[in-house]
C-alpha positions in Angstrom: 1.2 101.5 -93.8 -0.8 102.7 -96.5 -0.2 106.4 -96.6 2.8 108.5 -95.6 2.6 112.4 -95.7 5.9 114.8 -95.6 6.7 118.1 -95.0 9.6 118.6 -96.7 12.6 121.4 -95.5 13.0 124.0 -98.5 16.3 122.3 -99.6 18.0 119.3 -98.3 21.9 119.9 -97.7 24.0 117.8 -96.2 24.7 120.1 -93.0 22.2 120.3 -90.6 19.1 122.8 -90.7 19.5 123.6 -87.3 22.5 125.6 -87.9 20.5 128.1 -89.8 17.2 127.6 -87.6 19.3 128.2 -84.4 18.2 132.2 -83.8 14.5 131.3 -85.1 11.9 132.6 -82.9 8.8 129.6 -83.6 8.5 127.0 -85.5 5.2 125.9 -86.2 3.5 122.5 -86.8 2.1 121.9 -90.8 -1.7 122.3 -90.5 -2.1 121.5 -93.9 -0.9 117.8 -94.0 -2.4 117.2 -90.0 -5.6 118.0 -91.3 -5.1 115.7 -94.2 -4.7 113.0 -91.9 -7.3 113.2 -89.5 -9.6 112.5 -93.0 -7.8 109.7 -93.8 -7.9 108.5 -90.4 -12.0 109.0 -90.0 -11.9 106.6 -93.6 -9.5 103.8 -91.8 -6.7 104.5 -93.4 -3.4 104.1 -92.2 -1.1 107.6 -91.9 2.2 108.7 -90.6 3.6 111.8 -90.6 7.2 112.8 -91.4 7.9 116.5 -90.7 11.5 117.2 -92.4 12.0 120.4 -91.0 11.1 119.8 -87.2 12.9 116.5 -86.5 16.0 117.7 -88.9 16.1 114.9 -90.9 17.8 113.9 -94.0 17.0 112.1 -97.4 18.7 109.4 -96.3 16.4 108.8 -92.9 13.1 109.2 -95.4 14.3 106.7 -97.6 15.1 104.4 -94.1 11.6 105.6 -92.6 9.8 104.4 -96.2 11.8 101.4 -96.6 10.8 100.2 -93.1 7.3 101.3 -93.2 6.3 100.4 -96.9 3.7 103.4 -97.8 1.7 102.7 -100.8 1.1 106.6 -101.1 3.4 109.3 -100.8 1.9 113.0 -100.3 4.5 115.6 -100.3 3.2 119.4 -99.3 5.2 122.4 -100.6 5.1 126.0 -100.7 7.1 127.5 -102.9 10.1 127.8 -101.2 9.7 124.2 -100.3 9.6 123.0 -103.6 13.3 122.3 -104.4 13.1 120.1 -100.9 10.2 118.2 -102.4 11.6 117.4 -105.6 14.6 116.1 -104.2 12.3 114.0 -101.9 10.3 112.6 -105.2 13.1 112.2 -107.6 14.7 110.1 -105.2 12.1 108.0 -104.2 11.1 107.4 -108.0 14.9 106.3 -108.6 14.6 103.5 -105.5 11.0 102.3 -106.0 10.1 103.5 -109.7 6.0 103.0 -110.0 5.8 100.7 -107.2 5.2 103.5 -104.2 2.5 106.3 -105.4 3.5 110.1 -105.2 1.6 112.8 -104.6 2.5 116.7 -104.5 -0.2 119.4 -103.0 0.2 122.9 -101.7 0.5 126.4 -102.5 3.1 126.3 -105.3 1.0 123.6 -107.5 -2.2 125.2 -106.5 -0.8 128.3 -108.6 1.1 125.9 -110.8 -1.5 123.8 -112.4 0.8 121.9 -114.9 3.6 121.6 -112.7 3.8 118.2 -112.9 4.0 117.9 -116.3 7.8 119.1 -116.1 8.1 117.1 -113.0 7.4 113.2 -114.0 8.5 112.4 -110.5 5.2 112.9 -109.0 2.2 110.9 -109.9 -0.3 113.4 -109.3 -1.0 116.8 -107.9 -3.8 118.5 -106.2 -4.8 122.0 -106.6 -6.6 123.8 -103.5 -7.8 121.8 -100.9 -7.2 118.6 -100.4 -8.6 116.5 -98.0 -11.5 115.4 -100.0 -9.5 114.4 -103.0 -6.7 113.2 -101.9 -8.5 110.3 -99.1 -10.3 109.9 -102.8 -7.2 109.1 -104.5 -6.0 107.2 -101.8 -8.7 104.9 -102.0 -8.6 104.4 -105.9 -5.3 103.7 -105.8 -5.2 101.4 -102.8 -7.8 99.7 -105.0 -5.6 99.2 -108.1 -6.1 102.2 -110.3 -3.5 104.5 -111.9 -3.6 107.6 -111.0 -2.0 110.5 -112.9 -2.7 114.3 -113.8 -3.7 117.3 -111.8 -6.7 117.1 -109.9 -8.6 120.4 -108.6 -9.0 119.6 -105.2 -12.8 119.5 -103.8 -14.1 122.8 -101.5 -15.2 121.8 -98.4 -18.0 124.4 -97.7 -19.2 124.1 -94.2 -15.3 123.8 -92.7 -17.1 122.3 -89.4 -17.0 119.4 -90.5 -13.6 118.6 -91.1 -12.4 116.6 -88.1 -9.3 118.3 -85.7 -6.0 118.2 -87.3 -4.3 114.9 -86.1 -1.8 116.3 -83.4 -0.9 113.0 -82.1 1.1 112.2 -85.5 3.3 114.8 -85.0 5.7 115.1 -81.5 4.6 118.6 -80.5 8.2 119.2 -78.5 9.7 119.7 -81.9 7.4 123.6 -81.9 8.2 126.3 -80.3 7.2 130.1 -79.6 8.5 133.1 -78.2 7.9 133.4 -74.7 5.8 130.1 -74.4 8.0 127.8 -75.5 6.4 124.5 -76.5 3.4 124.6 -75.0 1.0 125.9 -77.6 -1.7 125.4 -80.6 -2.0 126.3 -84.2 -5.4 126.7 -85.2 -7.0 128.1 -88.4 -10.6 129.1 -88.2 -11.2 130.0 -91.9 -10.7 129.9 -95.6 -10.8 131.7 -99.2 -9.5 135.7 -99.2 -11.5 138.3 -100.8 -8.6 141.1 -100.8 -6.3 141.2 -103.7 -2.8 142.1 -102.6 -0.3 142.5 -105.1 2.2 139.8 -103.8 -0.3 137.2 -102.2 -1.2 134.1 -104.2 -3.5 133.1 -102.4 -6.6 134.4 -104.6 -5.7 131.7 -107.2 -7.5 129.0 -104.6 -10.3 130.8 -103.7 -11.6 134.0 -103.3 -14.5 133.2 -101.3 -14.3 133.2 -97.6 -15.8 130.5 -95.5 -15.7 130.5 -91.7 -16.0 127.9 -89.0 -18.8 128.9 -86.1 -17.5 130.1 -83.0 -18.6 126.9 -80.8 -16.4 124.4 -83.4 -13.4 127.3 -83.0 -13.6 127.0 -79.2 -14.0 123.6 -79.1 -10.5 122.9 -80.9 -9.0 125.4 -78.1 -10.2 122.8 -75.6 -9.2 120.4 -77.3 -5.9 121.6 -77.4 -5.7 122.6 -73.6 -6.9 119.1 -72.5 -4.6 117.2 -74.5 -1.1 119.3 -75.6 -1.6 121.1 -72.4 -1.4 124.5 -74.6 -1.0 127.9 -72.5 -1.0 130.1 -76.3 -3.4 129.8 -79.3 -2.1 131.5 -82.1 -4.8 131.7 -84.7 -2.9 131.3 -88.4 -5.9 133.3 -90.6 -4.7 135.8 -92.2 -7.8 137.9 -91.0 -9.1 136.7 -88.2 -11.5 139.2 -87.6 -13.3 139.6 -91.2 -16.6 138.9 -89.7 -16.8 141.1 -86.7 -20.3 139.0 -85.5 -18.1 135.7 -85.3 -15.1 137.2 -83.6 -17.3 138.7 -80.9 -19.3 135.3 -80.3 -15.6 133.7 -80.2 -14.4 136.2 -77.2 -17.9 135.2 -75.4 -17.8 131.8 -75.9 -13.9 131.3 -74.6 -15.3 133.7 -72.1 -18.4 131.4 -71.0 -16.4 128.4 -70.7 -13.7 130.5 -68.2 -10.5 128.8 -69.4 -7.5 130.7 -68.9 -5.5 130.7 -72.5 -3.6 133.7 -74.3 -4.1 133.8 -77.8 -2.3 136.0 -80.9 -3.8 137.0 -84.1 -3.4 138.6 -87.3 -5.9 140.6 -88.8 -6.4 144.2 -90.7 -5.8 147.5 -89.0 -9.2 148.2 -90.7 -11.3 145.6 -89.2 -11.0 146.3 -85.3 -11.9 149.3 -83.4 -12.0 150.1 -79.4 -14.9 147.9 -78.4 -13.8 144.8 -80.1 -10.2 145.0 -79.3 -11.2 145.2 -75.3 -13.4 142.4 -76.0 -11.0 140.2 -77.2 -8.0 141.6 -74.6 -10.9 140.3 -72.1 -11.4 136.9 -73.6 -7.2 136.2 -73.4 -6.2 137.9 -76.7 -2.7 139.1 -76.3 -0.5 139.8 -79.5 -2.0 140.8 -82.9 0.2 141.1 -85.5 -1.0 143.4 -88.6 0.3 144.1 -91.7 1.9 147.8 -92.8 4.0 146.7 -95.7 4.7 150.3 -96.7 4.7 154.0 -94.9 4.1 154.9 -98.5 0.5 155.3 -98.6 -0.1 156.0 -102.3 2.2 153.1 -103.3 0.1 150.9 -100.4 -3.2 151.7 -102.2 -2.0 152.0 -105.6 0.2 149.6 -106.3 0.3 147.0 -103.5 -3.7 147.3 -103.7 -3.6 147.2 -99.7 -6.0 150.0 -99.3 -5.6 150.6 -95.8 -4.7 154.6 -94.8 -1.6 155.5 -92.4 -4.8 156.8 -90.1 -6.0 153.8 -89.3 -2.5 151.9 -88.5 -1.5 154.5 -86.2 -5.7 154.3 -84.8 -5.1 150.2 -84.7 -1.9 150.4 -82.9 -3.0 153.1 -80.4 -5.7 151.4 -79.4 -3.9 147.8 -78.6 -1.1 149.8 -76.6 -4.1 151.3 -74.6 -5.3 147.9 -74.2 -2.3 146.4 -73.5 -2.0 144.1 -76.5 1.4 143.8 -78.0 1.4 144.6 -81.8 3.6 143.1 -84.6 4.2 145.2 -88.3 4.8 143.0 -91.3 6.3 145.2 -94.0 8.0 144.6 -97.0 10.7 145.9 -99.3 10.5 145.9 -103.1 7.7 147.0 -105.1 7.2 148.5 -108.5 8.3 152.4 -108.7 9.4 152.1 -104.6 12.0 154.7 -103.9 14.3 154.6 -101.5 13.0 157.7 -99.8 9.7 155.4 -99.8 11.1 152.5 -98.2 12.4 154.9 -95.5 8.9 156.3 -94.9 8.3 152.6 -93.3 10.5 153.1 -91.0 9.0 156.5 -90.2 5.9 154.9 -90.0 7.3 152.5 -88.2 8.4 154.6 -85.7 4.7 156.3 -84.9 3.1 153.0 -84.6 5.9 151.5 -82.2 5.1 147.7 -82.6 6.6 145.3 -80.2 8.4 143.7 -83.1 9.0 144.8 -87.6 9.6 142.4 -89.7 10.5 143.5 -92.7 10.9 141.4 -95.8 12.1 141.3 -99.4 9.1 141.1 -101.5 9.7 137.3 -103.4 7.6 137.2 -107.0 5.7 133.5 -106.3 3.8 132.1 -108.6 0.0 133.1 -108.7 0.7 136.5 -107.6 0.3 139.5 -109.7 3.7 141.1 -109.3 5.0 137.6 -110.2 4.0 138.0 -114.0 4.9 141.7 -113.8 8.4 141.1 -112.8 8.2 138.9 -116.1 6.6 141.3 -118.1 9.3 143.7 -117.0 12.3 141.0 -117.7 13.2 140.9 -114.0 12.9 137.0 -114.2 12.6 134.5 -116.3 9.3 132.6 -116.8 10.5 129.5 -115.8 13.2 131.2 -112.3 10.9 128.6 -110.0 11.3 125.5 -112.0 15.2 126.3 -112.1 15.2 126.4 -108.2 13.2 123.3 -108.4 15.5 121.8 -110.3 18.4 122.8 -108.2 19.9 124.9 -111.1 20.0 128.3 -108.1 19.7 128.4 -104.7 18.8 131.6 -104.3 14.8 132.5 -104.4 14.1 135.3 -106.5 12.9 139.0 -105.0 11.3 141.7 -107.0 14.3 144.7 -107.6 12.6 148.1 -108.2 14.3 150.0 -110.9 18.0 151.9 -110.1 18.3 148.8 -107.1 20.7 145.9 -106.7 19.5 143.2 -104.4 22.8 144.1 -102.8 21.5 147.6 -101.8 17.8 146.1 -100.9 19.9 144.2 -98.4 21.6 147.1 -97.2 18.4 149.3 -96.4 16.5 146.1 -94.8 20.1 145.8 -92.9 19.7 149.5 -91.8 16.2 149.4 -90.9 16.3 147.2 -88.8 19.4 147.9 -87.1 17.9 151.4 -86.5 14.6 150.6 -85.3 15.6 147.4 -82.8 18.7 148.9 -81.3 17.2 152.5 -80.6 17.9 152.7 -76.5 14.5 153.8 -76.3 13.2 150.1 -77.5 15.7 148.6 -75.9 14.4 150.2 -72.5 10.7 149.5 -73.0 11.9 145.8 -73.6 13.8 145.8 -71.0 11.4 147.4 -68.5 8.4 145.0 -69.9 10.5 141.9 -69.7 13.2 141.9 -66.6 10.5 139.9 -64.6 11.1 137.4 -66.4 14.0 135.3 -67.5 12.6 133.6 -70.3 11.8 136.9 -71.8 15.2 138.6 -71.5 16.2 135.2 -72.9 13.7 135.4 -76.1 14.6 139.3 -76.3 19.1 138.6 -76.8 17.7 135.7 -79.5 15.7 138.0 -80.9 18.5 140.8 -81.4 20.8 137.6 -82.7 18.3 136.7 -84.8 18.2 140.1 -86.2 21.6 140.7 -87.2 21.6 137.3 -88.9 18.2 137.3 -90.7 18.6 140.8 -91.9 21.3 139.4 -95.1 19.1 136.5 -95.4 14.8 136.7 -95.0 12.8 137.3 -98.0 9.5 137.1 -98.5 6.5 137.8 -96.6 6.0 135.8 -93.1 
């Protein structure tokens, strides 16, 4: 085998994942690295996948899995909670095979990281941005003798049509799973690039322009997946699926033209739909979009999140999906600079007049890249170098932006409270009741949903 790619859990321990995964709601498949291997496979290059997380595995059965197999090339993907698992992945490897096995590291957290490897001499090489150009590149040079080591600014691929479907038959898609369909779904991501500037996104440091694939290329992957992973749900994994209103239209058409029957979720602005197009997509299978609140403080949303998006049109975007009858999901976040409490209460106010199907609500974690990352340094929250400690293994804990007068104890408490408050009002747990107690499946999804509540609510950071 010449190439083996791994999607590493966030920290290997020596119990089992699945105790903590046991109340989680989806798991989804790693895009990043499938995509990675379809390339290599169009160039005749030999890949397996090995995704860490879904199968439960531990060092022990990588190191079994490479010692049987024999990769030449190791790429590890990591975001940066995954990057303790994928040092501990390297540094063993390095210690069994020294120089003779190749390793690369690629991903969000050395995309904003650009010299991470030069405190990390267990990796080879990294790749910054994309990488399915330059990494079948390096594959090839070093499957040809040549030593490779640095960073490497991964190539953009502008027209994304042309990258082949992400190999799903490397992968064992029983190991995903979604609320209320199970296993039988498809990830599929339609574009790239982000021109907003959020306060605690990094994904700006990649790229800032967006690029989109056409509608027909889109539609075909949905097919694709029907015919072949016999998916009933698309969820589409853009972050704003419906930044070009032209191309989400001709998507609802074309899924429309070709008749097959498929639900679909999204996530997308509150901004960037409106009556018409929301009925167009209900029509063409849409039903779930999930939107992102992160405050009922609207000053400290525009002014300091830089999410400039007014309470009027949430409470529009949310209306109108009820009246369509598309469920709705809130992503909002806890601690920001100069957040009150009062202001973190006005989310659940606000919470509470746009009456979402389901809040998350999640501690806001400083990663690298993102603006209130080097303002939490600037104001001596964290030190400089808090993510190469967790890589290191020196904490295990993942560090969350505390706004003055707090305690991450009493962040807890609140994001404890909220949630507690909102989910177990007998109004909500009515409507759920009433919309679900046709099916089993649902009442079933709804009890590990309350579960997963009261045990994520001391534990999630982070936005989802």
């Amino acid at each position: 085998m010449d190439v083996l790619l791994i999607n590493p859990k966030n920290i290997f321990e020596k119990k089992s994942e699945k105790v903590k995964a046991k109340f989680a709601l989806s798991l989804y498949p790693p895009l990043g690295i499938l995509y990675i291997a379809s390339v290599l496979e169009k160039k005749r290059i030999s890949v397996e996948i090995v995704d860490a997380i879904a199968s439960d595995i531990s060092l022990e059965e990588i190191i079994h899995n490479i010692q049987k197999n024999k990769p030449k090339i190791i790429g590890i993907t990591a975001t940066t909670p995954q990057i303790r698992g994928a040092v501990q992945i390297a540094q063993l490897i390095k210690k069994q095979y020294c120089d003779d096995i190749v390793i690369g590291i690629g991903g969000p957290h050395v995309s904003a990281d650009k010299s991470f490897i030069e405190r990390f001499n267990c990796f080879d090489f990294s790749i910054e941005g994309e990488g399915e150009i330059t990494f079948s590149e390096i594959v090839l040079e070093v499957l040809n003798g040549k030593k490779i080591r640095g960073n490497y600014k991964g190539e953009i691929i502008n027209n994304l049509d042309e990258n082949p479907f992400p190999a799903r038959h490397l992968i064992s898609n029983v190991n995903y799973y979604i609320k209320d369909y199970g296993k039988h779904f498809a990830t599929i991501h339609t574009t790239r690039g982000c021109p907003f500037n959020c306060v605690y996104c990094s994904n700006p440091v990649t790229d800032r322009k967006m690029r989109f694939r056409s509608p027909t290329n889109v539609v075909d992957e949905m097919q694709y997946c029907i015919n072949t992973i016999n998916a009933k749900l698309i969820l589409f994994t853009d972050d704003t699926f419906t930044a070009n209103r032209k191309r989400t239209e001709e998507i609802c058409l074309e899924i429309m033209k070709r008749n097959f029957k498929v639900d679909w979720f999204c996530e997308t602005r509150a901004d960037l739909v409106d009556r018409d197009l929301l009925e167009l997509m209900y029509k063409s299978g849409c039903k779930e979009i999930s939107f992102g609140v992160e405050t009922g403080n609207e000053k400290l949303r525009f002014e300091v999140i830089r999410k400039r998006i007014n309470d009027l049109d949430l409470i529009k975007a949310f209306e109108l999906c009820r009246e369509m009858g598309i469920k709705t999901s809130a992503f909002c976040m806890l601690g920001f600079p100069t957040e009150t409490e009062k202001d973190m209460y006005e989310t659940y106010k606000l919470c509470l007049k746009l009456k979402p199907d389901t809040m998350g609500l999640h501690l806001t974690v400083p990663m690298p890249g993102a603006d209130i990352f080097y303002e939490a340094i600037r104001e001596k929250k964290i030190d400089i170098d808090i993510w190469d400690q967790y890589a290191k293994g020196l904490t295990s804990i993942q560090p969350v932006y505390i706004p003055n007068g707090f305690s991450l104890s009493d962040l807890r408490e609140v994001q404890k409270d909220i949630y507690r408050k909102y989910y177990f009002r007998p109004q909500y747990i009515i409507s759920r009741f009433i919309s679900d107690f046709k099916s089993f499946e649902s009442l079933k999804q709804d009890a590990i949903l309350a579960l997963n509540l009261l045990y994520r609510s001391s534990t999630t950071t982070g936005r989802p």
